[in-house]
FIMARNU-592043 format. One record per residue (C-alpha): x, y, z; residue number from 1; residue in one letter; chain. Coordinates in steps of 0.25 Angstrom, whole numbers. Layout:
BEGIN
{X X | Y Y | Z Z | i NUM | aa A | ch A}
...
REM end
This chain:
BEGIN
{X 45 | Y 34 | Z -50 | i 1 | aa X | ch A}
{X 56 | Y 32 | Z -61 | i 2 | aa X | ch A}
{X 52 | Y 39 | Z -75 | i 3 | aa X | ch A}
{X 51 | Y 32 | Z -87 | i 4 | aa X | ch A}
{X 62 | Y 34 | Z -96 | i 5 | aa X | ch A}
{X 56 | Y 37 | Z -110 | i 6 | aa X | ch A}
{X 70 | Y 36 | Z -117 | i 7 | aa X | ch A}
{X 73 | Y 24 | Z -112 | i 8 | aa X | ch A}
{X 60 | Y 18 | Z -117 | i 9 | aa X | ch A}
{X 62 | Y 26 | Z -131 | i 10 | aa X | ch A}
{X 77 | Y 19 | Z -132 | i 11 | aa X | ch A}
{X 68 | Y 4 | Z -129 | i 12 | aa X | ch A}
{X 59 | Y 5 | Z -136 | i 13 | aa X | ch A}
{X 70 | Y 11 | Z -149 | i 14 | aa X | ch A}
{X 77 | Y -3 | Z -144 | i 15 | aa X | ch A}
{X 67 | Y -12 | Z -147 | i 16 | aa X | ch A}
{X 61 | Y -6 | Z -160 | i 17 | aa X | ch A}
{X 76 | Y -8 | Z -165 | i 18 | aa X | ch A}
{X 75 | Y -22 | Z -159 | i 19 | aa X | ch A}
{X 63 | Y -29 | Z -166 | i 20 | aa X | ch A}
{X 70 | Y -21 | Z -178 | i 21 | aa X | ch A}
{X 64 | Y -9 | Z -180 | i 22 | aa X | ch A}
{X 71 | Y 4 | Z -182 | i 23 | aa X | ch A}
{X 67 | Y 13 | Z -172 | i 24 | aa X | ch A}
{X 73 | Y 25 | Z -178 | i 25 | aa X | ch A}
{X 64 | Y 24 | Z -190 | i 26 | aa X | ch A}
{X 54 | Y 33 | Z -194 | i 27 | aa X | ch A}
{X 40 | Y 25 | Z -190 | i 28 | aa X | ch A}
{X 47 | Y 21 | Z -176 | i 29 | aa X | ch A}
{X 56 | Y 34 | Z -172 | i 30 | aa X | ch A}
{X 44 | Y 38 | Z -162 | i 31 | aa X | ch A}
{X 42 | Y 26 | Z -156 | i 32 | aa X | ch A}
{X 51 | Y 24 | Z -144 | i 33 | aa X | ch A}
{X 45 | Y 37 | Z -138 | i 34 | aa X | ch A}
{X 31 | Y 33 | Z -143 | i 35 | aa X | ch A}
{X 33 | Y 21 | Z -134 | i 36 | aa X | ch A}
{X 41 | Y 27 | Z -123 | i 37 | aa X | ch A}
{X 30 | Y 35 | Z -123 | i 38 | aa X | ch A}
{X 20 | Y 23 | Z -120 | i 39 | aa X | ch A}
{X 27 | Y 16 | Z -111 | i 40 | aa X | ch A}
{X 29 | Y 30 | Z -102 | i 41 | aa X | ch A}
{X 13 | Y 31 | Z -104 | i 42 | aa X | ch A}
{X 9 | Y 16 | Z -102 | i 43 | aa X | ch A}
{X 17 | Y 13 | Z -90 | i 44 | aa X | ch A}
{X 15 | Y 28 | Z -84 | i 45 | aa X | ch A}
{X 13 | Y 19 | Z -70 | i 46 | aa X | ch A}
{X 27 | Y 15 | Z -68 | i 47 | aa X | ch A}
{X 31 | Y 19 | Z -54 | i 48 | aa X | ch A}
{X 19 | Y 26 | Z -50 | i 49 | aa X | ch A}
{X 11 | Y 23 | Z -38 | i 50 | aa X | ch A}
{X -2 | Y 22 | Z -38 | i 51 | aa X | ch A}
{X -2 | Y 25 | Z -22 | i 52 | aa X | ch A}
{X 0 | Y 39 | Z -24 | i 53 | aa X | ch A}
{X -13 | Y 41 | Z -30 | i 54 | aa X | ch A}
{X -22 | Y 29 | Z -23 | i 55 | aa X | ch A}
{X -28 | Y 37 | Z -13 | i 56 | aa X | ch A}
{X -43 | Y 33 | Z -5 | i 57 | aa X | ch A}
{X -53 | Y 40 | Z -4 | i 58 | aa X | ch A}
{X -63 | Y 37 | Z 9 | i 59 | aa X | ch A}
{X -73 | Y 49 | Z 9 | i 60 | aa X | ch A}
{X -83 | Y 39 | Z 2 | i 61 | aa X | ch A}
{X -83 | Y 27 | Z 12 | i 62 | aa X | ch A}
{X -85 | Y 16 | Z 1 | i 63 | aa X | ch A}
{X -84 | Y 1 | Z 7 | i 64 | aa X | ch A}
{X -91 | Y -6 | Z -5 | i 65 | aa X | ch A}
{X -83 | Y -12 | Z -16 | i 66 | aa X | ch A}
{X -77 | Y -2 | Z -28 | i 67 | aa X | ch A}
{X -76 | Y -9 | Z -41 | i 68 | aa X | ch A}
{X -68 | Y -1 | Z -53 | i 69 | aa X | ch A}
{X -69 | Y -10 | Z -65 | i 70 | aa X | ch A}
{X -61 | Y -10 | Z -79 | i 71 | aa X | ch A}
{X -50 | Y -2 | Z -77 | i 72 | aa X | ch A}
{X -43 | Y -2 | Z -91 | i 73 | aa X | ch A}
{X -28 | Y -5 | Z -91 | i 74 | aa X | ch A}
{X -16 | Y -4 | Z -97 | i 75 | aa X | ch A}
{X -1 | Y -9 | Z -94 | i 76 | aa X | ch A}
{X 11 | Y -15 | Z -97 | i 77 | aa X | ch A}
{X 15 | Y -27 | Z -97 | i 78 | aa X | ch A}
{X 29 | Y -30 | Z -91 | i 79 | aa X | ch A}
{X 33 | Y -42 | Z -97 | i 80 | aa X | ch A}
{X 31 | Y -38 | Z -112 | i 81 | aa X | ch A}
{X 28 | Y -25 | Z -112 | i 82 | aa X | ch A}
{X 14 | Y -26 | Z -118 | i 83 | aa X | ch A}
{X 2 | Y -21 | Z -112 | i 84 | aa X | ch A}
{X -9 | Y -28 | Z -106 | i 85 | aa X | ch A}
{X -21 | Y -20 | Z -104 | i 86 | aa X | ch A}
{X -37 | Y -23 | Z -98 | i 87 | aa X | ch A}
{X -45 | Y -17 | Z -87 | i 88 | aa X | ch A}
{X -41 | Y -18 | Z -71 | i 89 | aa X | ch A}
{X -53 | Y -19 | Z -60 | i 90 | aa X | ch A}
{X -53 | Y -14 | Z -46 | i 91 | aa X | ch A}
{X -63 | Y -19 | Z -35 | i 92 | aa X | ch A}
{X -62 | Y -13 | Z -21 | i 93 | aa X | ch A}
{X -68 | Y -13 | Z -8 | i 94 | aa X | ch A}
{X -65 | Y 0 | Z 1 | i 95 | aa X | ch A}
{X -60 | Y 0 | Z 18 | i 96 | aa X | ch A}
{X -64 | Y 10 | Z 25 | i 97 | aa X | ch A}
{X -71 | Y 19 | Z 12 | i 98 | aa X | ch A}
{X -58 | Y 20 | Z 4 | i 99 | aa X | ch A}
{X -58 | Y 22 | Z -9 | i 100 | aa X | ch A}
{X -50 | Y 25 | Z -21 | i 101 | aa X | ch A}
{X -55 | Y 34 | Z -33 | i 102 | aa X | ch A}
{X -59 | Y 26 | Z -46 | i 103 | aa X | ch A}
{X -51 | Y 35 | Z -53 | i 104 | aa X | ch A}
{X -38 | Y 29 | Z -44 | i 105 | aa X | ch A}
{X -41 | Y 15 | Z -46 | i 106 | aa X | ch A}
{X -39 | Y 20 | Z -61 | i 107 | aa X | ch A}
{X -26 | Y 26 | Z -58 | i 108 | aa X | ch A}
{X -21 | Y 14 | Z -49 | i 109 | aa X | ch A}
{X -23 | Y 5 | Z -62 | i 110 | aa X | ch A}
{X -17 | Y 14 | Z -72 | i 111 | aa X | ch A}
{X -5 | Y 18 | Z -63 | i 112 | aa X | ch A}
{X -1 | Y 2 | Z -61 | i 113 | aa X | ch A}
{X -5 | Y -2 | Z -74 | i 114 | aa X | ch A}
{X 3 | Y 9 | Z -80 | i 115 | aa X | ch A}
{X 16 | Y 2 | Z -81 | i 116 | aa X | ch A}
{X 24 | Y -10 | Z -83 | i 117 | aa X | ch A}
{X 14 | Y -22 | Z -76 | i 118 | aa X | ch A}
{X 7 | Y -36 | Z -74 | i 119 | aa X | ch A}
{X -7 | Y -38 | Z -74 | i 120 | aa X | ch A}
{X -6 | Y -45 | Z -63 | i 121 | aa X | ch A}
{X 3 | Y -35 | Z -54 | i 122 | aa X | ch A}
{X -6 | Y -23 | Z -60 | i 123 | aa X | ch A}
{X -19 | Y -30 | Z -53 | i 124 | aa X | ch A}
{X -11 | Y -32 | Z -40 | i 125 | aa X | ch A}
{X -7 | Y -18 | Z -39 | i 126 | aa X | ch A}
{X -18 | Y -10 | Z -40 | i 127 | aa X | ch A}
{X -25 | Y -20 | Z -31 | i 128 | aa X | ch A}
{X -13 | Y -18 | Z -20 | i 129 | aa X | ch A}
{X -12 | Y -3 | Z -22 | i 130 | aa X | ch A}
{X -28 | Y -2 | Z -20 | i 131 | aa X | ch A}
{X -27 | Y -10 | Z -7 | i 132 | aa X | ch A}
{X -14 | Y 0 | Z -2 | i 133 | aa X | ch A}
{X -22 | Y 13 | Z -7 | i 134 | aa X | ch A}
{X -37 | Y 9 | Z -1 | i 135 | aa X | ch A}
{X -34 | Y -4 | Z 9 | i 136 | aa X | ch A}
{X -48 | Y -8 | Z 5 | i 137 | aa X | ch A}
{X -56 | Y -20 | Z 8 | i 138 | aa X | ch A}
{X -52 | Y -27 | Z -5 | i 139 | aa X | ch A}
{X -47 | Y -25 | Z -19 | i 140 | aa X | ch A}
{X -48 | Y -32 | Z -32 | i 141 | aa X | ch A}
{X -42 | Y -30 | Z -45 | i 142 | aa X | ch A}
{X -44 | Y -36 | Z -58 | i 143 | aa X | ch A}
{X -38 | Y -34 | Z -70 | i 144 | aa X | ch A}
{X -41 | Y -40 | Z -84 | i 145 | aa X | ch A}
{X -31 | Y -36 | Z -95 | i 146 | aa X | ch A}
{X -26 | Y -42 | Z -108 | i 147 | aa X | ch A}
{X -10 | Y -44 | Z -111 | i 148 | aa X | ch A}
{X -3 | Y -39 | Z -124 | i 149 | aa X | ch A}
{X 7 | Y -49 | Z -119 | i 150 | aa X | ch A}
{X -2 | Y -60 | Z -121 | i 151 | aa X | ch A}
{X -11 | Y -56 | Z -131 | i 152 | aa X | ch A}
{X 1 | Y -51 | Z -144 | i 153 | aa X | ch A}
{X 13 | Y -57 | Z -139 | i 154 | aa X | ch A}
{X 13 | Y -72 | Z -131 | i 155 | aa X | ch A}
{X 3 | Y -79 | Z -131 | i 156 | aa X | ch A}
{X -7 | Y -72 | Z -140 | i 157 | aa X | ch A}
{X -21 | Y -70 | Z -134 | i 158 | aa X | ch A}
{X -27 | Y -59 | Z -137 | i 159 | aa X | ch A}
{X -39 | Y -54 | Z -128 | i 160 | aa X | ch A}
{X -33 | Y -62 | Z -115 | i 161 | aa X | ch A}
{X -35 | Y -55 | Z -101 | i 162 | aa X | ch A}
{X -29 | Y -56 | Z -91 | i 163 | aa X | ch A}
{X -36 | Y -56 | Z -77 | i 164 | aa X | ch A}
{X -29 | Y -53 | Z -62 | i 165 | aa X | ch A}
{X -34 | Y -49 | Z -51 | i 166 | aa X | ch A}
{X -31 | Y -45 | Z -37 | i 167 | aa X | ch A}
{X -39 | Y -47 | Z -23 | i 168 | aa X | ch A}
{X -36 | Y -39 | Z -9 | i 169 | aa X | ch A}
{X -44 | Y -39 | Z 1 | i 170 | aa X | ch A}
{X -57 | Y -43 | Z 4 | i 171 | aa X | ch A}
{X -58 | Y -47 | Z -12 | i 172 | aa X | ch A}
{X -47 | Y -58 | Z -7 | i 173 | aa X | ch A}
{X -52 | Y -62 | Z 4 | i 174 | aa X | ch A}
{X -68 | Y -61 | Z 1 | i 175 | aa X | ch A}
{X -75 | Y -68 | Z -11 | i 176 | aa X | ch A}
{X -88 | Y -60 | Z -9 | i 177 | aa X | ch A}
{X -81 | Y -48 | Z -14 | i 178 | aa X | ch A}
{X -72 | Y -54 | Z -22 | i 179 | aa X | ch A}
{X -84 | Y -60 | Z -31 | i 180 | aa X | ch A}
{X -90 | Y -47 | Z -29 | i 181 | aa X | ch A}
{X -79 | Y -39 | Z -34 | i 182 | aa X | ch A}
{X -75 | Y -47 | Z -46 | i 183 | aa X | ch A}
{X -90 | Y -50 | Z -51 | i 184 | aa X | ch A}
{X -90 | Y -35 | Z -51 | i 185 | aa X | ch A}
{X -76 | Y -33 | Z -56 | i 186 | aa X | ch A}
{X -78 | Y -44 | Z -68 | i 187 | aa X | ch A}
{X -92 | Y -40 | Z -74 | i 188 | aa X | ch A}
{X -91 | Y -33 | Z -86 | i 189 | aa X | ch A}
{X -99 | Y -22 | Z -88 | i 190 | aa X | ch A}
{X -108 | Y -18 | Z -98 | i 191 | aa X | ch A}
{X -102 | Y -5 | Z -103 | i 192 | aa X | ch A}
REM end
């Protein structure tokens, strides 16, 4: 994995202050560069990670029925503007042979992707793919609902707007008794 280089984000971020105007050696803005250097290191702490080296099954339990982990908040980035789009990801899957994952690592898998620069839609696609690779299950399903600073401050303008994506392996693709199943269960909300 290559390392961030916080001075080269420090010098950006001087560069564009100075080029909507500002004076980035002033007083109320010295700090900033490295206030956002800072962030950008923390937010997109994913980059170049892989989640494989942590997605490990467990098979002592000998589960077959389906494993539903709902609401999974998120947070990324955006690579087209550089704006956030957050909302809460969704994972349903049904276990071969008893293999399972640790809740706690279906947390990590969506951090670890989420955690640098990404699409919605690529996001969704890749914890499914690496859930398949880790678990070779029956079937996978993700869905993840998330609203776009992109499209809600700058664009278009429509605060409040989710966007939905999905992905299917499996027998989720290729079976609509368990799709239905899955995705009554995923999209219920709950009463907290």
């Amino acid at each position: 994995m290559k390392n961030m280089d916080v001075d080269k984000i420090k010098n950006g971020v001087s560069l564009i202050l100075e080029g909507i105007g500002e004076d980035a050696a002033s007083e109320r803005l010295r700090e900033t560069p490295a206030r956002a250097a800072a962030m950008f290191a923390e937010v997109l702490s994913g980059t170049g990670k892989d989640p494989g080296d942590f997605l490990k099954c467990l098979t002592e339990e000998k589960h077959d029925e389906m494993v539903i982990l709902k609401d999974i908040p998120i947070y990324s980035m955006c690579e087209h503007h550089l704006l956030p789009f957050s909302g809460r990801a969704s994972i349903a899957y049904i276990p071969k042979k008893g293999r399972i994952i640790g809740l706690n690592n279906l947390g990590y898998l969506v951090d670890y992707l989420a955690r640098r620069l990404q699409l919605q839609e690529r996001l969704t696609k890749q914890i499914a793919d690496y859930l398949v690779q880790a678990l070779d299950p029956m079937g996978v399903m993700v869905v993840i609902k998330a609203e776009h600073l992109c499209m809600t401050m700058r664009g278009v303008k429509k605060p409040g707007s989710l966007t939905i994506t999905s992905a299917v392996r499996g027998v989720f693709r290729e079976n609509l008794g368990p799709r239905q199943e899955a995705m009554s269960l995923l999209m219920t909300p709950e009463n907290r």
